[in-house]
N, CA, C, O and CB atoms as a CASP TS submission, in Angstrom:
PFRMAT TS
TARGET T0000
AUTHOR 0000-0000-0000
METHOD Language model
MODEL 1
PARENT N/A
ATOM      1  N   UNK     1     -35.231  10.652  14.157  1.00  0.00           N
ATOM      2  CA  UNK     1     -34.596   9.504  13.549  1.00  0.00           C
ATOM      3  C   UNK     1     -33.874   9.896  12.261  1.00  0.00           C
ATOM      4  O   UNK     1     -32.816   9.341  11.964  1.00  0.00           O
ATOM      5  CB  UNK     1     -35.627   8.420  13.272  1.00  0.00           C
ATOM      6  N   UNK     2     -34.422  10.839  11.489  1.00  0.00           N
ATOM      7  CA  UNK     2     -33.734  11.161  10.195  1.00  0.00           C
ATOM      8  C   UNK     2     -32.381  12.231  10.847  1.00  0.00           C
ATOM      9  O   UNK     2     -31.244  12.359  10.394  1.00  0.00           O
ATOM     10  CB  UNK     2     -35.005  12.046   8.932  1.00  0.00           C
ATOM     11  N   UNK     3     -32.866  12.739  11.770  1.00  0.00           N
ATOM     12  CA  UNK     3     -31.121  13.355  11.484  1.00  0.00           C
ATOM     13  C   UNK     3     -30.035  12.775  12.326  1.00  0.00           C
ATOM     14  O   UNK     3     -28.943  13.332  12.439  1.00  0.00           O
ATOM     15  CB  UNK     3     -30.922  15.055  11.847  1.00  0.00           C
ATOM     16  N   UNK     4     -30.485  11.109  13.204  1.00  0.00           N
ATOM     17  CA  UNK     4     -29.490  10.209  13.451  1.00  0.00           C
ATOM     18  C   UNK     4     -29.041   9.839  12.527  1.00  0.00           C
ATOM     19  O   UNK     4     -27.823   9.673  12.593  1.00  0.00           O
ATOM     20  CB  UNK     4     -29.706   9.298  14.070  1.00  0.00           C
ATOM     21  N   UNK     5     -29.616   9.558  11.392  1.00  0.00           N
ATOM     22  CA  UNK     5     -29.069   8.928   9.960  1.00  0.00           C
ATOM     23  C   UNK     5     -28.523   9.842   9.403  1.00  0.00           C
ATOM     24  O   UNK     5     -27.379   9.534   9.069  1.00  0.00           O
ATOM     25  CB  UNK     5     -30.021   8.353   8.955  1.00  0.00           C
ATOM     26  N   UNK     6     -28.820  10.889   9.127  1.00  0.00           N
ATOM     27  CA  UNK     6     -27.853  11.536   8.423  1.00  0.00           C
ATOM     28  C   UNK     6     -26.754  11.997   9.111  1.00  0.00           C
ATOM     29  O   UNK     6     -25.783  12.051   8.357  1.00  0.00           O
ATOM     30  CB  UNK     6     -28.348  12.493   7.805  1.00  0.00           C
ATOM     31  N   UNK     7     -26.441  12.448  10.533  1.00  0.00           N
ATOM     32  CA  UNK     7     -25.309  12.447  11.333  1.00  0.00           C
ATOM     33  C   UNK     7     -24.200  11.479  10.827  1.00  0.00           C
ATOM     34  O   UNK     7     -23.009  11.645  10.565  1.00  0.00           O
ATOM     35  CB  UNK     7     -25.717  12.118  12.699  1.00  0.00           C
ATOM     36  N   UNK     8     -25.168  10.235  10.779  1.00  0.00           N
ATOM     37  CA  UNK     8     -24.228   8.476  10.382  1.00  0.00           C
ATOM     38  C   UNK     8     -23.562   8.616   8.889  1.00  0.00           C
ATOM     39  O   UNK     8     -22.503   8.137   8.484  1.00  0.00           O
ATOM     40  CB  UNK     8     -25.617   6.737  10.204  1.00  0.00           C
ATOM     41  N   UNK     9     -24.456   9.370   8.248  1.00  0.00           N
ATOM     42  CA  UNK     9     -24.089   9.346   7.033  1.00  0.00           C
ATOM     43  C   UNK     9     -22.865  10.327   6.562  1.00  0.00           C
ATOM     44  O   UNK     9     -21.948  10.038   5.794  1.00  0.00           O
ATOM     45  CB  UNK     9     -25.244   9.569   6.369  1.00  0.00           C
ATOM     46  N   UNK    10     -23.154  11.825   7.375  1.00  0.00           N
ATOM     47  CA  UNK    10     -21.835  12.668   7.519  1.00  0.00           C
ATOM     48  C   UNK    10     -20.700  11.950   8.413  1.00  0.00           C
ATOM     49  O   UNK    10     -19.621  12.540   8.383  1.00  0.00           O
ATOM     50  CB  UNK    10     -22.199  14.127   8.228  1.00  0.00           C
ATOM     51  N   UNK    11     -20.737  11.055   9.018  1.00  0.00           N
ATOM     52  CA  UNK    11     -19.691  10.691   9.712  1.00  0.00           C
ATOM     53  C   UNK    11     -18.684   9.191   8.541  1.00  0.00           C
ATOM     54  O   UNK    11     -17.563   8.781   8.240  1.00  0.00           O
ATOM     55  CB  UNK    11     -20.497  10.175  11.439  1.00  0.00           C
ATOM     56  N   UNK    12     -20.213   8.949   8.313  1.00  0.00           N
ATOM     57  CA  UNK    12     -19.383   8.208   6.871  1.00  0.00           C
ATOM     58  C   UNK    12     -18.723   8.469   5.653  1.00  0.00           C
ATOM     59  O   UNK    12     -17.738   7.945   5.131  1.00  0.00           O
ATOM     60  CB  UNK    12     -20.015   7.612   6.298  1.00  0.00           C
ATOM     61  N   UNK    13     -19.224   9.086   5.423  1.00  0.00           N
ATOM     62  CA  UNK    13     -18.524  10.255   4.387  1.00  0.00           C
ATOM     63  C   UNK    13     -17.231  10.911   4.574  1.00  0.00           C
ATOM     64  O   UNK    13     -16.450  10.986   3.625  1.00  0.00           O
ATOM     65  CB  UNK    13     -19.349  11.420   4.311  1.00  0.00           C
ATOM     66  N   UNK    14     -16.923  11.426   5.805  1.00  0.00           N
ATOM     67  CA  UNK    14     -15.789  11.703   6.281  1.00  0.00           C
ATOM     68  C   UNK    14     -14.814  11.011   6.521  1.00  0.00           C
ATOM     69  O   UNK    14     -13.649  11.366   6.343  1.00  0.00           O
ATOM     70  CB  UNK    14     -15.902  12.123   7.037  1.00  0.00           C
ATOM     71  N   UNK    15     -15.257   9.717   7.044  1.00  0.00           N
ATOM     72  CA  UNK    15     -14.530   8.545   7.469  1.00  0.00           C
ATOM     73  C   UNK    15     -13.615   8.122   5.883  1.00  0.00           C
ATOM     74  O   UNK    15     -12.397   7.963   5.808  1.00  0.00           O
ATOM     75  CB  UNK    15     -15.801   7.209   8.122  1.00  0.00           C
ATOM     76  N   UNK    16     -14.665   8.006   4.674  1.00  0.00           N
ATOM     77  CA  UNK    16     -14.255   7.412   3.671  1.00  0.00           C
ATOM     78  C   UNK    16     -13.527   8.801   2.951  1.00  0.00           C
ATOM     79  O   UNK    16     -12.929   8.551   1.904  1.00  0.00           O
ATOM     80  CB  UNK    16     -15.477   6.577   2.907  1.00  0.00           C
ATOM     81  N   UNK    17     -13.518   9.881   3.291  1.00  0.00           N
ATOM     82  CA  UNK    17     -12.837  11.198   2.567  1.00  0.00           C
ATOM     83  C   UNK    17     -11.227  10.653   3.301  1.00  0.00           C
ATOM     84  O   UNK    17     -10.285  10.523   2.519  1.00  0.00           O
ATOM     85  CB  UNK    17     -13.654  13.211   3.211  1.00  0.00           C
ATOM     86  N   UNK    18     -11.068  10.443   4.377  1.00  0.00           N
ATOM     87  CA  UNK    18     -10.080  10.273   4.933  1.00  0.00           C
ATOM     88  C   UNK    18      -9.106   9.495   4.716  1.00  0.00           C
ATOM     89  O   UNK    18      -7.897   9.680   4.852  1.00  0.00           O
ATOM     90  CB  UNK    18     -10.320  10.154   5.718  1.00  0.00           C
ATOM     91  N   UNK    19     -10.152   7.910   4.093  1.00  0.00           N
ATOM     92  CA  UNK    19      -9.306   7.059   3.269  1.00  0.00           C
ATOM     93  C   UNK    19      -8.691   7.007   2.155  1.00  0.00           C
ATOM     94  O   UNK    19      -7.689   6.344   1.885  1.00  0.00           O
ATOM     95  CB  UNK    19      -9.686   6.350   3.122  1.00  0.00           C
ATOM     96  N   UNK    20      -9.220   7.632   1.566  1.00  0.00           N
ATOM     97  CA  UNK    20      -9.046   7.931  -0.111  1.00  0.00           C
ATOM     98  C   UNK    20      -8.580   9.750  -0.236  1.00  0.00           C
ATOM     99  O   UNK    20      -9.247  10.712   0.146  1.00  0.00           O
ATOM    100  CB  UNK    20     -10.954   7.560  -1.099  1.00  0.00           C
ATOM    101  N   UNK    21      -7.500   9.744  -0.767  1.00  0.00           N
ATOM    102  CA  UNK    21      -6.816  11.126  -0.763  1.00  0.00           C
ATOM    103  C   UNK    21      -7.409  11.811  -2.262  1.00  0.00           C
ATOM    104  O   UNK    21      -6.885  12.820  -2.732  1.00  0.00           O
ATOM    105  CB  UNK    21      -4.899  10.946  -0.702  1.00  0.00           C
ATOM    106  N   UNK    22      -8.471  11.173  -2.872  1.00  0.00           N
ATOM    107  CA  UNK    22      -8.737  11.373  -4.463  1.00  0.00           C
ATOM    108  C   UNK    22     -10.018  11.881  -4.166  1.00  0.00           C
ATOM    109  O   UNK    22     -10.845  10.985  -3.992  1.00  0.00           O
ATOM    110  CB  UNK    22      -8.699   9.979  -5.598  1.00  0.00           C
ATOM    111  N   UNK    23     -10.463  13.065  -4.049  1.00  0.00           N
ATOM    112  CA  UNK    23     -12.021  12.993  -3.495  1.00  0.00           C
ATOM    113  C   UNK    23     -12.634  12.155  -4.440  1.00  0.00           C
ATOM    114  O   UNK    23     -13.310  11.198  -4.061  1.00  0.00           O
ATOM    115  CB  UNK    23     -12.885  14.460  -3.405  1.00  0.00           C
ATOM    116  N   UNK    24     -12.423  12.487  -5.977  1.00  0.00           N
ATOM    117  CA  UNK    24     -13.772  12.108  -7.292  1.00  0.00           C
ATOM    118  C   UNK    24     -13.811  10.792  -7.126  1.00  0.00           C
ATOM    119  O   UNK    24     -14.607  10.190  -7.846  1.00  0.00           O
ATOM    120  CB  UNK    24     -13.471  12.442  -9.155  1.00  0.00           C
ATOM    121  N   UNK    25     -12.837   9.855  -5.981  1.00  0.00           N
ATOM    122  CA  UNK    25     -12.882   8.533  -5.675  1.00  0.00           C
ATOM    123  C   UNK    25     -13.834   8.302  -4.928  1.00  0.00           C
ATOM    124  O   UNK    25     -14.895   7.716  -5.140  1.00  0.00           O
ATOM    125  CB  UNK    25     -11.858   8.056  -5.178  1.00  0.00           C
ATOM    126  N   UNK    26     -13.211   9.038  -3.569  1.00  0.00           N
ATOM    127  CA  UNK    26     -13.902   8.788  -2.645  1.00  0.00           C
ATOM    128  C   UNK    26     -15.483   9.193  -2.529  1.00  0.00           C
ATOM    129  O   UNK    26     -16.178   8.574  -1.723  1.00  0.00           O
ATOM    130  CB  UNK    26     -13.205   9.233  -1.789  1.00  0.00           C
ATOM    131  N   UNK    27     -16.145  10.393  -3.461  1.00  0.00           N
ATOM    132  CA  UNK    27     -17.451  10.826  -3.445  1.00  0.00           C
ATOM    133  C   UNK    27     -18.279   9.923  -4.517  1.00  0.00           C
ATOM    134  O   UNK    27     -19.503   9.811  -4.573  1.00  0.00           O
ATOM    135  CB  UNK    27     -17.482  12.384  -3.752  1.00  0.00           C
ATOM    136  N   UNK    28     -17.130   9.196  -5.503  1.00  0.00           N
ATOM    137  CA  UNK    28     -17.779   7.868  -6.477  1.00  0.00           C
ATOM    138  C   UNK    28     -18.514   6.712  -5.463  1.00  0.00           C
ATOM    139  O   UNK    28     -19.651   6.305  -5.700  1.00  0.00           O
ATOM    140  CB  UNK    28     -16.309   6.938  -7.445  1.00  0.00           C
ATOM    141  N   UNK    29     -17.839   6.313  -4.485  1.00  0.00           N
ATOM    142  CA  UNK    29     -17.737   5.476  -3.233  1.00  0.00           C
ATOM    143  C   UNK    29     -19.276   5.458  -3.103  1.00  0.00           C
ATOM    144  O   UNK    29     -20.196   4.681  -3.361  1.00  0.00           O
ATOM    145  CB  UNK    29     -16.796   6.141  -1.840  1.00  0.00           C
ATOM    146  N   UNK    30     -19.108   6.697  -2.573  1.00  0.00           N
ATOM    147  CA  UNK    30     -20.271   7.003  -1.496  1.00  0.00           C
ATOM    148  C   UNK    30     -21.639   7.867  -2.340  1.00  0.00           C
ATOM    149  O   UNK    30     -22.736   8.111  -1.837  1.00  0.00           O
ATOM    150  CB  UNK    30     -19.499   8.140  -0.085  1.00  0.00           C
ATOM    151  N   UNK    31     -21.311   8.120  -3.345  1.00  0.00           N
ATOM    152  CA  UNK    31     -22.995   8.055  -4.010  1.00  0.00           C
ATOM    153  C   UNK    31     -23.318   6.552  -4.553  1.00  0.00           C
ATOM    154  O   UNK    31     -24.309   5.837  -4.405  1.00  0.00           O
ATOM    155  CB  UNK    31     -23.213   9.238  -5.558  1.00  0.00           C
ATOM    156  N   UNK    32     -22.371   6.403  -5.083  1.00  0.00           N
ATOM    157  CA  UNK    32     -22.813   4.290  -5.559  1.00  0.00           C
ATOM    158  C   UNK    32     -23.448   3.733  -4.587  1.00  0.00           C
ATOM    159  O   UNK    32     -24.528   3.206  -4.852  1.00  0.00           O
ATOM    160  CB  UNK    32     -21.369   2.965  -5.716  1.00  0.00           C
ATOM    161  N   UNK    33     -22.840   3.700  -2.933  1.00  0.00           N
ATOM    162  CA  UNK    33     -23.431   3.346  -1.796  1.00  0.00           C
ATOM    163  C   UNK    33     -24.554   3.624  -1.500  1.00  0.00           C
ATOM    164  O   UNK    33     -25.178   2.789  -0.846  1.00  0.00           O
ATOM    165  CB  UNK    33     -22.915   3.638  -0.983  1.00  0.00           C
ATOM    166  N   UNK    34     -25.268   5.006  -1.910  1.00  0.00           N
ATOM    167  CA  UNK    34     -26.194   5.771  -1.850  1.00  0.00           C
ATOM    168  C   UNK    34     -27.089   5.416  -2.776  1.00  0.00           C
ATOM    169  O   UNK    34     -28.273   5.727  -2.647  1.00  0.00           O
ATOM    170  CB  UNK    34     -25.836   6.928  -1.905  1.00  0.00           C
ATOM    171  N   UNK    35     -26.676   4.785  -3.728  1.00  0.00           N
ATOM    172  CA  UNK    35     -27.521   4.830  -4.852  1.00  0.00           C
ATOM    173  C   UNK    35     -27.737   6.227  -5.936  1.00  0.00           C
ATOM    174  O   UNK    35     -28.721   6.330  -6.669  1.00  0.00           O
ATOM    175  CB  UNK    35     -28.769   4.493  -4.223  1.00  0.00           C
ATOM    176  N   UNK    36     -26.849   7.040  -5.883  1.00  0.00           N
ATOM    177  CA  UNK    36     -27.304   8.218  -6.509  1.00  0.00           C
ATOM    178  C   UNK    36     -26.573   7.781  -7.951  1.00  0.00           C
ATOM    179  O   UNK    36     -25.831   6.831  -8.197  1.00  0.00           O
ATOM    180  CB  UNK    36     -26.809   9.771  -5.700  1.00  0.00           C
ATOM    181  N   UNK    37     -27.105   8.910  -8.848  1.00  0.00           N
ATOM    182  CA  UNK    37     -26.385   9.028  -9.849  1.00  0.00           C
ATOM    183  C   UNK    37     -24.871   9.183 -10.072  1.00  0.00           C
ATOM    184  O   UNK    37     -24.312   9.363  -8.990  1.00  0.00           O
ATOM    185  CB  UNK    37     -26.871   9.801 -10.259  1.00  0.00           C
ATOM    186  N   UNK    38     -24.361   9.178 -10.697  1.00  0.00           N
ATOM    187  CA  UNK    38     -22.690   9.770 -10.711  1.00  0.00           C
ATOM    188  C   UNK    38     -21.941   8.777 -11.439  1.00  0.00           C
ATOM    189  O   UNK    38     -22.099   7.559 -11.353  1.00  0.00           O
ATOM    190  CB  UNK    38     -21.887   9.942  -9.099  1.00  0.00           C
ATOM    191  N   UNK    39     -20.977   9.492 -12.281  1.00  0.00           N
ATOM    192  CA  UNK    39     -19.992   9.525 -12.604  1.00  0.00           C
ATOM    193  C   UNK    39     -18.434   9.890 -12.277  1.00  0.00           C
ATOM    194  O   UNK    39     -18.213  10.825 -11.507  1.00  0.00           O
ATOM    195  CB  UNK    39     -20.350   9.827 -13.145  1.00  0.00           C
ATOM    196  N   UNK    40     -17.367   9.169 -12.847  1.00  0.00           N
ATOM    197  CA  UNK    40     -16.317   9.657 -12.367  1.00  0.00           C
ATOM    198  C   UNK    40     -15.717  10.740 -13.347  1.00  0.00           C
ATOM    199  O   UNK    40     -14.584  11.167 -13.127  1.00  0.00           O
ATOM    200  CB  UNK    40     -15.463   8.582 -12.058  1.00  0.00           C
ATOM    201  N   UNK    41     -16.426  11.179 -14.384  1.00  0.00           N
ATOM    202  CA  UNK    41     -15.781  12.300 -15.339  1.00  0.00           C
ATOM    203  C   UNK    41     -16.438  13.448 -15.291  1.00  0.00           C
ATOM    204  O   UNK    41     -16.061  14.403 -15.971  1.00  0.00           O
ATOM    205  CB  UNK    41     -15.730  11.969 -16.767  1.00  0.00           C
TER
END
């Protein structure tokens, strides 16, 4: 079960790299989503 989710999660990640041509955007995105720490500077 954990590496269906994380499959989902690399496929999301990619999905949203694809949208956004800015990575420090697009990886802001997706740790906020995540809940992780991060900054955009």
């Amino acid at each position: 079960m954990i590496k269906k989710e994380l499959k989902l999660q690399k496929k999301g990640k990619e999905k949203y790299f694809k949208l956004f041509n800015e990575k420090k955007i697009s990886k802001f995105i997706i740790d906020k989503s995540l809940d992780k720490k991060c900054s955009l500077i």
